[in-house]
N, C-alpha and C positions, 0 to 999 in steps of 0.2 A: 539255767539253760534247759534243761529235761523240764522243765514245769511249762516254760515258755512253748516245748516244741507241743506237749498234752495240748494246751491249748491252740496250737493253731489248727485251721479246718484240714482233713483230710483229701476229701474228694475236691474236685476238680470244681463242681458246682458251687461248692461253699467259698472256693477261696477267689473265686471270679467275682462272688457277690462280696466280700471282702475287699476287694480289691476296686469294684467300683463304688462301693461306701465311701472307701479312704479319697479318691483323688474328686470325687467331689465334695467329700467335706470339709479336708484342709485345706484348700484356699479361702472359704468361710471365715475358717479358723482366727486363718493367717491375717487376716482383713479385720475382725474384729481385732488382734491383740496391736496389730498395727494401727489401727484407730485409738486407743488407748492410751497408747506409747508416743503418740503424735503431741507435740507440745504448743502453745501460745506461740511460742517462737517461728515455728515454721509455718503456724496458717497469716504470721503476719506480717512473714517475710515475704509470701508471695502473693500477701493484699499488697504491700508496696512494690510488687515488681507490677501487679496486674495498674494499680493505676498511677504509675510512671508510665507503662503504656499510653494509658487513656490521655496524660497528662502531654505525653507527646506528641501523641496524633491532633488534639486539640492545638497546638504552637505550631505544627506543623502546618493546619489549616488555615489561624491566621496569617502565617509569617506568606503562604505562597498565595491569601486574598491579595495583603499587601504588595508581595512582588508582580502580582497581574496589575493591582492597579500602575506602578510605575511602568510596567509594559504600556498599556493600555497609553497613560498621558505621553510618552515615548512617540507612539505609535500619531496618536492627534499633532502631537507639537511634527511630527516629519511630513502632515502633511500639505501640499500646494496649495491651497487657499489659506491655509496662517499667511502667506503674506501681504492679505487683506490687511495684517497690522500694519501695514505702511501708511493706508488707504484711514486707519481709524475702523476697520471692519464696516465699510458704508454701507455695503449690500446684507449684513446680517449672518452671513454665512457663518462663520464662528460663531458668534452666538447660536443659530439655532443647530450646529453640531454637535455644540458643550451641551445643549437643553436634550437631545435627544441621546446622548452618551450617559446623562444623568439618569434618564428613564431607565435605557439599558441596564446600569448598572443594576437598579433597584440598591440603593443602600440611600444612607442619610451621607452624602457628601454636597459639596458645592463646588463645581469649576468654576475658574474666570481666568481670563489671559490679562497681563497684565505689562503695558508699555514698560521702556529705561526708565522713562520718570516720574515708573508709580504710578500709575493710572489704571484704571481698571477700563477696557474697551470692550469687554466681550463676557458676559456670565449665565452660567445655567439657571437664575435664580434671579428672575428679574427684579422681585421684591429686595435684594440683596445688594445691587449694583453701588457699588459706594468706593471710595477712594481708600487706599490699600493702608489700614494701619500698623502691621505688625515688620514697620520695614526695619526696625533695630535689632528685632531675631531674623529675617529674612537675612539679612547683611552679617550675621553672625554665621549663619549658619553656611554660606556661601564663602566665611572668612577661614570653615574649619573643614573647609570641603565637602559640607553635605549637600544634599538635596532633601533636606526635609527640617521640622522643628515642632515643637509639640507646644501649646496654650493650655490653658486650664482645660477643655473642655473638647480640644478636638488635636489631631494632627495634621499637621500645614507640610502636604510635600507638592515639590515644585522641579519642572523640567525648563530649559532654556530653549526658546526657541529662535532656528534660525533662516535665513531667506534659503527656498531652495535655488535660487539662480545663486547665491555669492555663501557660500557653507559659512566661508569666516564673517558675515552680518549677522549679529544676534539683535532681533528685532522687542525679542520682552520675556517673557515668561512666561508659562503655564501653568497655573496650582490648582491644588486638591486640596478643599477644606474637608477632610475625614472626620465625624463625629464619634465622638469615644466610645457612645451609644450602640455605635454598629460593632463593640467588643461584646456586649452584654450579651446576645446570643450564645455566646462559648463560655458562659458562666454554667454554673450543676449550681440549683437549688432543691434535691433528692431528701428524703429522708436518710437520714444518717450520714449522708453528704454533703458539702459544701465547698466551694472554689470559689476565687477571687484572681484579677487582675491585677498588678499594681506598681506604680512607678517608686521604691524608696528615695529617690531623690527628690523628689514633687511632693512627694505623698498623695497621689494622685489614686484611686481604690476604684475598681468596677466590679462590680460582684458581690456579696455579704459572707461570712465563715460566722462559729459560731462565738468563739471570743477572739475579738483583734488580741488584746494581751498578750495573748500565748505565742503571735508571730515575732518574729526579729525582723524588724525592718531597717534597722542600721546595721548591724555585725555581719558575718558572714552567714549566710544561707544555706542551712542543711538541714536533710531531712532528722526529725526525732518525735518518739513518742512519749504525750506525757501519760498521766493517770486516767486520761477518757478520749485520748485524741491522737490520730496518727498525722502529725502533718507533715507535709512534701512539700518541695519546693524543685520547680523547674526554669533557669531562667531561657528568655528571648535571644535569635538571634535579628540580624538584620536593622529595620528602622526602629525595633521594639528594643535594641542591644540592652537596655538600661530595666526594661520592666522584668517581672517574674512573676508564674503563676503558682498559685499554692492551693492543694487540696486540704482540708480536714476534714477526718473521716472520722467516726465515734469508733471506739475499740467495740461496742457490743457488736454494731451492723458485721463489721471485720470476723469476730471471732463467733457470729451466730448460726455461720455454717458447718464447726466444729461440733456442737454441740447437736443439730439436725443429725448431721451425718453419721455420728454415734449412736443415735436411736433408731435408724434405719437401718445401719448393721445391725445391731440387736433383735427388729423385728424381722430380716431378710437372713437371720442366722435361725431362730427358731423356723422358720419357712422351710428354707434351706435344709433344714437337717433332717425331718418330716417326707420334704418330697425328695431327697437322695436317697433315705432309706428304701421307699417306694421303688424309683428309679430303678435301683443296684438289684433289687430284690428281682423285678419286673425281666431286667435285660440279661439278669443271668438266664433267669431260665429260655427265654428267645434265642440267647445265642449257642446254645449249648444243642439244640434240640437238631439242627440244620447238620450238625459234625459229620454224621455217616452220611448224610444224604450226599455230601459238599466232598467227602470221601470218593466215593463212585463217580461224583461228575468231575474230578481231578484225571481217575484214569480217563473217560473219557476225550478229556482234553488232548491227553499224550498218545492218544492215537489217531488223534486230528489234527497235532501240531499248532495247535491254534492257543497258544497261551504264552505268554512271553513274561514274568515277571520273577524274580527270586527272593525266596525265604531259607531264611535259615533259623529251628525250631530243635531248644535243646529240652522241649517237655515230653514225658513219657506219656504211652496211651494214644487214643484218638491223633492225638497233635499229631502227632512224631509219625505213625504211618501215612496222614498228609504228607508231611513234609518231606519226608524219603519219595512219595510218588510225584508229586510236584517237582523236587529238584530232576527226577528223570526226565520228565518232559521236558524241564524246562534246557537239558540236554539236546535232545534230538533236535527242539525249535533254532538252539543258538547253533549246531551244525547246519542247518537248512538258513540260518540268516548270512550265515559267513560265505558262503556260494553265493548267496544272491549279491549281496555288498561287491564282492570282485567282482562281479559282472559289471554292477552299479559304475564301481571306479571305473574300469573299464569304458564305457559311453562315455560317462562323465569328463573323462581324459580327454578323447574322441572330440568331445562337446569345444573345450577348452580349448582345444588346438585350433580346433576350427574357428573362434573367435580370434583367438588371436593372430592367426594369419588373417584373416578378412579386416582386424584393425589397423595390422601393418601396412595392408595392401591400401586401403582406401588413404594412404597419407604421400602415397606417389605422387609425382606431378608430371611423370613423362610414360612413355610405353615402354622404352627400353629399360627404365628404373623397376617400374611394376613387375617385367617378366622376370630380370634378374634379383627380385625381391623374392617371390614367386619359389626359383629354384632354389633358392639360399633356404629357404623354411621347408620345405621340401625335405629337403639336405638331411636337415639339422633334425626335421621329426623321424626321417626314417634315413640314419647314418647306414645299413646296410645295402642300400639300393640306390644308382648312379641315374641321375635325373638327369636330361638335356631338351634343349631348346633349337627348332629346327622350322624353318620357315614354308618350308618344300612338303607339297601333301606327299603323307607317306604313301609308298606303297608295299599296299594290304596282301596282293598275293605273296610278296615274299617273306612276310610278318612272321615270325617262329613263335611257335605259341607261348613261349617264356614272355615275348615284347606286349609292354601294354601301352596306351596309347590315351593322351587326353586331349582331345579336339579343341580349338580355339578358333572360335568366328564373333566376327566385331561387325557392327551394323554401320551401311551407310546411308545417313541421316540425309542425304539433300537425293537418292533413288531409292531409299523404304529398300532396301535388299541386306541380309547379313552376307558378307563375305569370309572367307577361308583368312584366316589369321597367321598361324604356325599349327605346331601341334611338342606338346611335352612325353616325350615315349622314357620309361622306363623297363626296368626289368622285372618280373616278380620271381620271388625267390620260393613262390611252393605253388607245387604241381594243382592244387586244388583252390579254385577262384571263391574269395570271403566277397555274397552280394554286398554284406555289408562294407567291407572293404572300397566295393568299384562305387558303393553310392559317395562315399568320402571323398572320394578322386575327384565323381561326376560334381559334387557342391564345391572343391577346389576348383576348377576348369570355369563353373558359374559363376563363382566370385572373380577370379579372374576377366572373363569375359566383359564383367557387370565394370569396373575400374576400367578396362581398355575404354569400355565405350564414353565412362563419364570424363575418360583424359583428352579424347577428340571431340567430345559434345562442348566441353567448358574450352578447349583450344578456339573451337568454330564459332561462337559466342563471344570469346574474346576481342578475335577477327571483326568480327559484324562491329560488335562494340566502337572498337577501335577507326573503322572505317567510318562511322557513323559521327564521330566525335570528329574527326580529322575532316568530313563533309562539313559539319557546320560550322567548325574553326573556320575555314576557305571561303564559305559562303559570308558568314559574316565579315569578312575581311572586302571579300570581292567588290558586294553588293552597298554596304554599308557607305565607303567612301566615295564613289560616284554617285546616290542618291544626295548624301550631304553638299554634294557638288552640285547638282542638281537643285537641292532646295533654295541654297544662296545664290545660285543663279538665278532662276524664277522670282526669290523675292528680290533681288537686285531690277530687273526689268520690269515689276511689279509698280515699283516705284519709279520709272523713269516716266515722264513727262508726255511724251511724242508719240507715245502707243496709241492708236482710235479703240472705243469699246470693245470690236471684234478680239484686236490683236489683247487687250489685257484679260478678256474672260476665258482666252485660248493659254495663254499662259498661267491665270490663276489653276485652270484645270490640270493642268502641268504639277502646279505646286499641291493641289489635291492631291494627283495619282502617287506622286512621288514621295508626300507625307503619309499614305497609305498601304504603300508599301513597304517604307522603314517602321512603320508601326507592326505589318504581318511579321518581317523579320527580327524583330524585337518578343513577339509574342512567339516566336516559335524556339529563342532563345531560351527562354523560359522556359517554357513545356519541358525543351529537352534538359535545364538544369533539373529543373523539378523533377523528372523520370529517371537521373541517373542520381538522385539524392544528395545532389551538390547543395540544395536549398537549406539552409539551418533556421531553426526557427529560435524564438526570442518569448518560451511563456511567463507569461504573469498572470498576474490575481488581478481583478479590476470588478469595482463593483455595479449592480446597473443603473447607476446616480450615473459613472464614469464612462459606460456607453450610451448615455444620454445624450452626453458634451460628446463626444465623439461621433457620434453619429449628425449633431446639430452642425458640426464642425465641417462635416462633408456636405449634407446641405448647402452651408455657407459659400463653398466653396464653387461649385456649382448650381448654385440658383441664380446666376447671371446670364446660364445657356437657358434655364426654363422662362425666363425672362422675356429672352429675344421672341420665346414662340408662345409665349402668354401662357404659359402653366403653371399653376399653382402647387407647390411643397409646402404640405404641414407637416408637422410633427408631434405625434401624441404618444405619451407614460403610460399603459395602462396596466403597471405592474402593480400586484395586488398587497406586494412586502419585498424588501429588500433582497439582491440577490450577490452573490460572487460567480465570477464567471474565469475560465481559463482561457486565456485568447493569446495571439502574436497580436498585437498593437499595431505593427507596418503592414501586417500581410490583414489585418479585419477592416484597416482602413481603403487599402487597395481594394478589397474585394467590394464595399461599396461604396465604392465611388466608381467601379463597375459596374455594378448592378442600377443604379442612380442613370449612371450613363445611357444605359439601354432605355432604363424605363423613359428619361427625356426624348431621345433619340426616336422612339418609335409610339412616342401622345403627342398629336398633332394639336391637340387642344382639348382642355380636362384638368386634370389637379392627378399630383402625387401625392401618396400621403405613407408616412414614414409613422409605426403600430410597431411601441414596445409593450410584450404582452410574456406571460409567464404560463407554459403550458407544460404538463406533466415534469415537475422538478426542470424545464432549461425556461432557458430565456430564448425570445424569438424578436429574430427583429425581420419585421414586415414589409416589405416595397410593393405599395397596392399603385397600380397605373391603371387612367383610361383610356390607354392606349386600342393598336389594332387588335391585342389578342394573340395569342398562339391556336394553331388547330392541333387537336388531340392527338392525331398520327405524330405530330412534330414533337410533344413534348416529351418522349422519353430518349429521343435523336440529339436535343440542343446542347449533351453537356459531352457528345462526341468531340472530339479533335476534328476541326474541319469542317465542323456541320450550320448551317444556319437555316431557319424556317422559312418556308416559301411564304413571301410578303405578296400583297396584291402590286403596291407601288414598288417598280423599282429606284426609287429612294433610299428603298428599306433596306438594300441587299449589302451594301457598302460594309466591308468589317473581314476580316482573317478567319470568323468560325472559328476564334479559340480565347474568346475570352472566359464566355461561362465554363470551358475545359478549365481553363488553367482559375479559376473563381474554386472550380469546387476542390483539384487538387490542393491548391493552398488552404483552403478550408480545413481537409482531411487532415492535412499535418501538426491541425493542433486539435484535430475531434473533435471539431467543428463538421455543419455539413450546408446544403443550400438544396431548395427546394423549388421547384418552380410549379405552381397551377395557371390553367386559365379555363373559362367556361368556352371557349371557343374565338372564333376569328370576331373581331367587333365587339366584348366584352373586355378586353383588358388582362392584363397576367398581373398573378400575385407572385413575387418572388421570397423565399423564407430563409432565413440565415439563421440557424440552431445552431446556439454556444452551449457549450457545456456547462454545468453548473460545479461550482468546487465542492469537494465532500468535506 
C-alpha cells in the first residue's frame, strides 16, 4: 500500500492525465480481451438467428404473393361480367380481362374460367386454350376442401364462380396455373450461400444447396450443423403448408467475420493507445489552465444571479474554492427562483380557473342554467365573498365602495343593439382594488355574456329552422295532392274523344303547367333535404371502364328526346390508362342525366358529344353541346338556387332554376364537382363533371 501511494501522481495535472489515459484505454482493453474470449459458438449462434430472419422475410414474401394472388382471382370471379359464362363468354370479355390481369400481374401464370362440365371458355393464353385435364386432382382437392393442388411443375389454384343476380348459382370456376418457376427468384445462389425450395412429399426441389445428402427430407426437420455447413430449415404456411425452405451456409463465410474483427481490434488497439496517450496528455494541460480564470467568472456570476446549476466537489485546491463560490450563487439564484415560481402558480391558478369556468359555462343550454352555473363557480372559487344575481340595473349613486359590480348585456341579433342583461354585484373584502383582480372579474362577465348570446343565437336558428321545415312539410303536402289531381284530370280529358284541337292544346298546356310545377316542388324538396344534411350518400370504388357503361347507359336512356329533335349523342374514351374513381352511383347518374337534359333541351340541332378524358390525376366526363351557349355575365350565376340564363327564345325559360344548384351540391357530397364553360351566346356550353380519383 505505501509503494502503491509513492507511485501515484501527486499534483493535480498529473493525475487528470492519468485519469484521461485510463478511461480511454480500458474500453480498448476490454474489447480486445472480449474478442478473444468470444467463441465459434456465439458468432454461429447469431449467423442462425440473422438468417432465420432472412429465411422468414423470404416465406413471408411468398406466402402474401400467394395470398394476393387468391385475393386478386376472388376479386375477378365476384365480378358482373363472369356471367358471360352463361352466354359461353360471346362477347370476349373474360377473356380479354384474364389476358390483361395476366400482364398485370407480370409473373409466369395462366388464367382460364372454366364451365361445370369442364370446359374451358375463357383463358389468358390463347395458345393454351384446351380442355381441362387435371379434373381427378381438381375433384380431389375440392373433396378435402381446398382451393388449390399442386402438378409437377406448377400450382393449380382455383375460385368458384358464381351469378351475381342468384349468389347460390355456381356458374364454373376460375384457376390460376402458377409456375414453380415464379419460386426461383426467392432462391440465394451467393457465395458461401445457398437455399433451396422444396416439397418432401413430391420431392419437388427449386433452387440448388451445395450437397442434397446432408438434407433430411423424410424425418423431422431441424436445423444442425455439420463439419462445413450450417443448415436451416423453415417450413410454409398457407397453400405452401407441405413445402420448406432450407439455407446452407459454409461455416467459413459464418465464422470469417470472427477472425476480421480480431485483427481490427488489434490494429484500432495499437491506434488507440498512441492517440489516448496524445489525447490525455493534450487535454490535461487545456483544462487545467482556464481554473483561476473560470474562478473569477464564478463570482462574477453570483453577483449577477445568472447561473442556476449545482456541484458538489470534495477535491482540495483550485476545485474546492469553485465549488464553495458556486454553491453560493447558486443560493441567492434558487431564493430569487422561489418568488418567482409563487408568483408563477399564482397566474397559473388564475389561468386554470378561468378555463375552467369558461368550459363549464359553454355546455349550458338555457340562460337561467348558465347564470346559476355562473354563481355556483364563483361560489366555490372565492368561498369568502357572497355573489348574487339581479336583473334591475343597479344603482350607482348608492354603491358603497365595498360593492362591486359585473355588468351583463346580451345583443339583439334581429336590431344590431346590446341590451342591459342583469348585473352580478358582489362584495370585496379589502380596502385596496387588485387591477389584476377586476381584469378576472371583467373576462368572467365576457365569458358570460359571450354563452348568453350563443344560447339565444342557436334558440333563434333553431326557430327559423324549425319554421322552415314545418313550411315545406305543408307545402308539400298542400300543393302536391291537387297538382296530382290535376294531372289525372288533364290526362283523363286528354284522351277523351269530343274535345276540337283548340280545347285539347288548352288542356295539354294545363297538363304542362301542372307537370312543371310538381317538378319545381319536387326540386325544392331536394335542395332543402340536401341543405339540412338529410341526403346520405352511398360511396364506391368504380373504375373508368365502369363510367363508360354508365355514362353510355344514360345516353341510352335519353337519346329518344335527342331523336325527336334530330341531335346527335356520341360518345368517346379518351382516357390515356386506366382509372378508379370515388362516386355515389344514384347521385352521378342523376347528375347526368341532368346535364344531358339541358344540353338536349337547349341544341336545337347539332350533335352532343359525351369526352372521357383524364386531366391532372381525375377523370373528367365532358358534355360538349351546339347549342344556344350561355353569355359570360350568366355563367358564374347558373349554379345559384333559382337562377337561369337569359335565353333569346322564350322556349328556353321553362325549368325551377335548381337543377344545376342541386347537380353540383350532390356532386359535392362525394368530392365530386361540375364545371360549366361556354365561349358565348351561339357557340355552345361545355359542361364538366370532375370525379375524384381513388388514392
Amino acid at each position: 500500500m505505501t509503494l502503491l501511494k509513492k507511485l501515484m501522481p501527486k499534483t493535480l495535472k498529473s493525475k487528470l492525465r492519468m485519469a484521461l489515459f485510463v478511461i480511454g484505454f480500458f474500453p480498448y482493453l476490454f474489447i480486445l480481451i472480449y474478442s478473444h474470449n468470444l467463441g465459434e459458438k456465439k458468432i454461429l449462434d447469431d449467423a442462425i438467428v440473422i438468417y432465420h430472419n432472412q429465411m422468414n422475410q423470404v416465406r413471408d414474401r411468398i406466402e402474401e404473393q400467394l395470398l394476393s394472388l387468391e385475393k386478386e382471382m376472388r376479386f375477378l370471379a365476384s365480378l358482373d361480367m363472369m356471367n358471360d359464362m352463361i352466354v359461353g363468354d360471346v362477347d370476349k370479355r373474360i377473356t380479354q380481362l384474364l389476358i390483361q390481369k395476366q400482364k398485370d400481374l407480370a409473373l409466369e401464370i395462366h388464367l382460364f374460367a372454366l364451365t361445370l362440365d369442364h370446359k374451358v371458355i375463357a383463358s389468358s393464353d390463347e395458345n393454351r386454350q384446351h380442355n381441362f385435364t387435371d379434373i381427378d386432382a381438381f375433384h380431389e382437392a375440392i373433396k378435402q376442401k381446398k382451393d388449390y393442388f399442386f402438378t409437377d411443375k406448377n400450382i393449380i389454384m382455383f375460385t368458384p364462380i358464381r351469378s351475381t343476380l342468384d349468389k347460390n348459382q355456381l356458374l364454373g370456376y376460375l384457376f390460376m396455373d402458377y409456375s414453380f418457376s415464379n419460386l426461383s427468384i426467392f432462391t440465394v445462389h451467393d457465395k458461401g450461400i445457398r437455399s433451396m425450395l422444396f416439397n418432401p412429399e413430391d420431392t419437388i426441389k427449386i433452387g440448388q444447396v451445395y450437397e442434397d445428402q446432408l438434407l433430411d427430407f423424410k424425418g423431422h426437420l431441424s436445423d444442425y450443423i455439420s463439419d462445413n455447413y450450417l443448415i436451416l430449415y423453415e417450413e410454409f404456411e398457407g397453400v405452401l403448408s407441405q413445402w420448406t425452405i432450407v439455407y446452407m451456409i459454409q461455416k467459413s463465410v459464418a465464422l470469417a467475420f470472427l477472425d476480421e474483427f480480431i485483427l481490427f481490434v488489434w490494429g484500432l488497439f495499437v491506434f488507440g493507445f498512441i492517440v489516448i496517450a496524445f489525447i490525455s496528455f493534450w487535454f490535461s494541460k487545456r483544462i487545467l489552465e482556464p481554473i483561476s480564470k473560470l474562478n473569477n467568472a464564478t463570482k462574477s456570476i453570483i453577483s449577477t444571479k445568472d447561473y442556476t446549476t449545482q456541484v458538489s466537489i470534495a477535491s482540495q485546491g483550485e476545485i474546492s474554492e469553485l465549488a464553495n463560490d458556486f454553491n453560493a450563487m447558486i443560493r441567492e439564484t434558487n431564493h430569487a427562483f422561489n418568488i418567482l415560481e409563487e408568483e408563477n402558480k399564482l397566474r397559473l391558478l388564475r389561468f386554470v380557473q378561468l378555463i375552467n369556468i369558461f368550459n363549464r359555462l359553454i355546455q349550458t343550454q338555457t340562460e337561467e342554467s348558465c347564470i346559476a352555473l355562473a354563481i355556483d363557480e364563483l361560489q366555490t372559487l372565492m368561498p369568502h365573498q357572497h355573489f348574487s344575481f339581479s336583473s334591475e340595473y343597479p344603482d350607482l349613486e348608492e354603491k358603497t365602495q365595498m360593492t362591486q359590480y359585473m355588468m351583463l348585456y346580451v345583443k339583439d341579433f334581429d336590431k344590431q343593439t346590446s341590451d342591459f342583461y342583469g348585473v352580478i354585484s358582489f362584495m370585496q373584502t379589502n380596502q385596496k382594488t387588485d387591477p389584476h383582480e377586476e381584469k378576472f372579474y371583467r373576462s368572467i362577465a365576457t365569458m358570460i355574456m359571450l354563452q348568453l348570446d350563443q344560447i339565444r343565437l342557436i334558440a333563434q336558428t333553431q326557430a327559423v329552422s324549425h319554421a322552415k321545415s314545418t313550411f315545406i312539410s305543408h307545402m308539400s303536402h298542400e300543393l302536391r295532392t291537387p297538382l296530382h289531381t290535376i294531372l289525372s284530370s288533364t290526362q283523363y280529358l286528354i284522351s277523351y274523344e269530343n274535345l276540337t284541337a283548340d280545347q285539347q292544346e288548352i288542356i295539354a298546356t294545363m297538363e304542362s303547367s301542372a307537370d312543371h310545377l310538381l317538378g319545381m316542388i319536387n326540386d325544392i324538396l331536394d335542395l332543402v333535404q340536401i341543405e339540412a344534411g338529410k341526403v346520405t350518400i352511398n360511396p364506391v370504388i368504380k373504375t373508368s371502364d365502369e363510367i363508360e357503361m354508365l355514362t353510355q347507359e344514360v345516353i341510352t336512356m335519353l337519346d329518344v328526346l335527342a331523336e325527336q329533335k334530330d341531335v346527335k349523342i356520341t360518345l368517346t374514351n379518351a382516357m390515356t390508362k386506366p382509372l378508379e374513381v370515388i362516386i355515389d352511383y344514384r347521385f352521378l347518374k342523376q347528375i347526368l342525366i341532368n346535364l344531358l337534359s339541358n344540353a338536349i333541351k337547349f341544341t336545337d340541332e347539332g350533335s352532343i358529344d359525351f369526352i372521357l378524358e383524364m386531366c391532372d390525376e381525375s377523370l373528367f366526363i365532358i358534355i360538349q353541346d351546339s347549342g344556344i351557349g350561355i353569355d359570360h355575365d350568366d355563367l358564374a350565376l347558373l349554379f345559384d338556387d333559382f337562377t337561369q340564363a337569359k335565353r333569346k327564345s322564350e322556349n328556353h325559360q321553362k325549368g325551377s332554376g335548381l337543377g344545376l344548384a342541386i347537380s353540383r351540391k350532390l356532386a359535392h357530397l362525394f368530392d365530386a364537382d361540375i364545371i360549366l364553360e361556354s365561349e358565348g351566346i351561339g357557340q355552345g356550353t361545355r359542361a364538366i363533371v370532375k370525379l375524384r380519383v381513388s388514392s
